[in-house]
C-alpha positions, 0 to 999 in steps of 0.5 A, spaced: 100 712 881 106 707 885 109 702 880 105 697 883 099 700 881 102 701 874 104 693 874 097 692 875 095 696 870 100 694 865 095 689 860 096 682 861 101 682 868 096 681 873 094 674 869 101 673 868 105 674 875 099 671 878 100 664 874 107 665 875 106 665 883 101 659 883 107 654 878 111 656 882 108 655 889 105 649 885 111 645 883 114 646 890 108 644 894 107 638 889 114 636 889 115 636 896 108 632 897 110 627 892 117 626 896 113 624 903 110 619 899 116 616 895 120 616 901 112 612 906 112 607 900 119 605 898 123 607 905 129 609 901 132 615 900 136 614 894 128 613 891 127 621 893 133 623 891 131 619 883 125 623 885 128 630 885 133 629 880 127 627 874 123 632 876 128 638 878 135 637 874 133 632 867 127 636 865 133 643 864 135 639 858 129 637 855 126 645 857 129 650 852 127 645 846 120 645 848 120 651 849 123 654 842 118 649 838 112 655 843 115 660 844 111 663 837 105 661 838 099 665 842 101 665 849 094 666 851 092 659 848 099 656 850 101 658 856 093 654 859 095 648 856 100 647 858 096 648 866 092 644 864 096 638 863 099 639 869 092 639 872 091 631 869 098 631 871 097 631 878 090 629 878 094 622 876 100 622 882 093 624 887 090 617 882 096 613 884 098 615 890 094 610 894 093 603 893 095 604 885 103 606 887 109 604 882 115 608 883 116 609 875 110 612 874 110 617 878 117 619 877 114 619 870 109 623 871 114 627 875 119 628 870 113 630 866 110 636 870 117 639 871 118 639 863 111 643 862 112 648 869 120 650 867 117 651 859 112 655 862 116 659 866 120 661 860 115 663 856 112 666 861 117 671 863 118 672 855 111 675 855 112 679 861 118 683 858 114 683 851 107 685 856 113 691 861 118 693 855 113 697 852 111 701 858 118 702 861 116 697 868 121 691 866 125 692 873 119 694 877 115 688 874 121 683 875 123 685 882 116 684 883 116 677 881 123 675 884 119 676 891 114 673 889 118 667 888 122 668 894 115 668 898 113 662 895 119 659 893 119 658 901 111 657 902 111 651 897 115 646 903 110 649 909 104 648 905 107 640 903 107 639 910 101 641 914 096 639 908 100 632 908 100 632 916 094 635 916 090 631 911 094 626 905 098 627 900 092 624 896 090 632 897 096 635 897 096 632 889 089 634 888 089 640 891 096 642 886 091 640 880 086 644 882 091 650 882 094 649 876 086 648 873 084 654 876 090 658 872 089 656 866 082 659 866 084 665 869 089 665 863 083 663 858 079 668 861 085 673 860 088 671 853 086 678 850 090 682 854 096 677 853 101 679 848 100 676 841 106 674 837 107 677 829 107 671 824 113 671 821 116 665 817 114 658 818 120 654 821 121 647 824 122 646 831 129 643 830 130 650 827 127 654 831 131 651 837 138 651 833 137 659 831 135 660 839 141 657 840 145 660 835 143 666 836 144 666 845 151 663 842 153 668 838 150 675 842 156 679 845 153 679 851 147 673 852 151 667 852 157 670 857 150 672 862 147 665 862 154 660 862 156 665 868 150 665 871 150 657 871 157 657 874 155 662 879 149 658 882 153 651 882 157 655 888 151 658 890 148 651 891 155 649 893 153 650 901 146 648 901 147 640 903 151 642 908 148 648 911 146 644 918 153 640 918 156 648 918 151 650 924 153 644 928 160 642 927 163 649 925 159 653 930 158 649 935 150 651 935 143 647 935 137 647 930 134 654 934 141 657 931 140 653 924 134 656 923 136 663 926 141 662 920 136 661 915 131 667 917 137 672 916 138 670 909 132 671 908 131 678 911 137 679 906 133 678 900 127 681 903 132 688 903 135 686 897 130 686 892 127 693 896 133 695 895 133 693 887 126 696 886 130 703 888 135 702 883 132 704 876 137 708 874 142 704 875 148 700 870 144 693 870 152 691 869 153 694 876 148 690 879 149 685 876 157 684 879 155 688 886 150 683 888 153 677 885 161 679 890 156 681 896 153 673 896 161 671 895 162 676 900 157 673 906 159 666 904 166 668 905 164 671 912 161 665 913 167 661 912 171 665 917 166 666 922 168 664 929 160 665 932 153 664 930 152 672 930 158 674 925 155 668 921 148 672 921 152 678 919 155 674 912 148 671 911 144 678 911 149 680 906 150 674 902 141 675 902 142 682 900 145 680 894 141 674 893 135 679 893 138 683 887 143 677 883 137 674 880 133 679 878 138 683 875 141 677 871 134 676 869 132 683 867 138 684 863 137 677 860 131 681 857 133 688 856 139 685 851 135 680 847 131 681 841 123 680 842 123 674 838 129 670 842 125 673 849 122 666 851 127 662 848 133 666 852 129 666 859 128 658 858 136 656 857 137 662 864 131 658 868 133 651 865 140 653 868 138 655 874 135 648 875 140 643 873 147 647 875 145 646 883 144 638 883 153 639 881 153 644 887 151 640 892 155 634 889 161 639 889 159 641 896 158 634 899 165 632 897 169 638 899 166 638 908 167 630 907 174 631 905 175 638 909 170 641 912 164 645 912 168 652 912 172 649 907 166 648 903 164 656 904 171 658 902 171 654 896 164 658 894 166 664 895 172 663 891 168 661 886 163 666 885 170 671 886 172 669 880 165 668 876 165 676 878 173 677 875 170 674 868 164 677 867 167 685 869 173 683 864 169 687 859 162 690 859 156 684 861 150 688 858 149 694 853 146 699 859 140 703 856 140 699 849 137 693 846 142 689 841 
């Protein structure tokens, strides 16, 4: 059998990586529709970013701690629960995004959605690595999730904005609550198949969210993994506000070589994660270091190029390695963690990835407004440098071990 057949097989991760999917693409279609819709009924563009910043940044504090006071109950029960929430959640925003609108109450409910889609993802790569671990598929089912969430990382955004231009951001909402109903069932009708965590010794929530802090503090390897992580994606989103600015000034170019810029990324992320699934029985450490210096190295690239083609070059292999860092950090996340601490650990990672990017665009922001966008670049590729001298300063994972 392929793996993907073997994915597929594996109890319970067909519902999983399917619900997983529709979060995502939920949470980005929904985001962007409710942007289109502070920005029609405010006119003000600090109002959108307030809207980004509840919905994306503030819940990444809030995440980890609800999903520790979770993370040991039922996924089957909890993991519907919490859609369903959603679903009312955006059938509210539909509710209120006519002639109803307030500001506070949909920044409200958006800081709401975002607390419940970030938890969801943790617990829900939790129950992936308990579902995979045992068969042996962890990095073939990752790999097949980073694409997923590559494709609808992007997807999100489009079918924003052809059902808002189309139709109304009213059916953007009602349509996201609908999807995220839709998978609650299919997780309902699926709960058996899901993994079922052993009862151990009742804790309160304030306990259970000091020992995973604890614990992820304390570990020899799993701190280091995740405060370097958030560090790496601060220059990693460093370049993101200023991508267009960098196409225009730097390279002299116009909107049509922007998005030429922008597809060979993603053509390198594309290779990147087929490369990842072709790697089974490599070090995850090397992984891990080799992607995270190829992103500095197409940044740096980038930074010094004097065309558009030697900067699509920097791109594809700053792609490349973007298609294996994630993966790879998340994969060794969950081969190094106990299985009690697995949900508890992969939220603080999803919560860092979330917050640590609003510091990079302020940090990106200030560097090309002082210097310029090559400086803003050279400045990421430093950085991730240096993430990558620190984390090969000693072993980052316990390769082929579980500690």
């Amino acid at each position: 059998m392929s793996s993907v057949q073997r994915l597929l097989s594996a109890r319970g991760f067909s519902a999983l990586a399917t619900s997983y999917a529709i979060n995502e693409l939920g949470d980005n279609l929904g985001l962007i529709a409710l942007a289109f819709l502070v920005l029609d009924r405010t006119g003000s563009a600090l109002a959108v970013t307030a809207l980004f910043v509840v919905a994306s940044v503030v819940p990444a504090f809030l995440a980890p701690a609800l999903t520790a006071g979770l993370d040991h109950r039922p996924v089957g029960r909890v993991l519907p629960a919490l859609y369903l929430i959603e679903a009312g959640a955006f059938a509210a925003l539909a509710t209120v995004s006519g002639d109803a609108f307030m500001l506070g109450v949909v920044l409200a409910l958006a800081f709401g959605d975002g607390l419940l889609a970030l938890t969801a993802r943790g617990l829900s790569r939790g129950a992936i690595a308990a579902v995979l671990t045992p068969v042996g598929l962890l990095r073939e089912g990752n790999a097949l999730i980073n694409v997923i969430f590559a494709v609808t990382k992007a997807a999100g955004p489009v079918a924003a904005g052809v059902v808002v231009h189309e139709w109304s951001v009213a059916t953007a909402l009602w349509l996201d609550a609908a999807s995220f109903a839709a998978i609650a069932v299919l997780l309902l009708l699926s709960a058996r198949r899901l993994p079922r965590h052993e009862e151990g010794p009742r804790e309160s929530w304030r306990a259970r969210v000091t020992d995973g802090l604890s614990y992820v503090r304390n570990h020899p390897t799993v701190g280091r993994l995740i405060a370097g992580e958030a560090v790496a994606i601060v220059f990693f989103a460093l370049v993101v506000p200023i991508e267009v600015v960098y196409v225009k000034e730097s390279l002299d170019s116009t909107a049509l070589g922007f998005g030429v810029l922008m597809a060979a990324w993603g053509v390198g992320i594309v290779l990147g994660s087929a490369l990842f699934t072709r790697m089974r029985g490599q070090s995850l450490g090397t992984l891990v270091l080799a992607s995270t210096a190829a992103i500095g190295l197409g940044y740096g690239i980038m930074a010094v190029s004097p065309t558009l083609l030697i900067a699509c070059l920097g791109s594809v292999v700053g792609g490349i390695g973007n298609g294996v860092q994630w993966v790879a950090v998340m994969t060794a996340l969950q081969e190094a963690v106990e299985d009690q601490y697995q949900a508890r650990a992969a939220g603080l990672l999803e919560s860092a990835a979330s917050a640590a990017p609003g510091v990079g665009f302020i940090l990106g922001g200030v560097v090309t407004a002082a210097l310029s966008p090559r400086w803003a670049y050279a400045v990421s590729a430093l950085g991730v440098a240096v993430v990558v001298l620190v984390w090969a300063r000693r072993p980052l994972v316990p390769d082929h071990a579980r500690v």
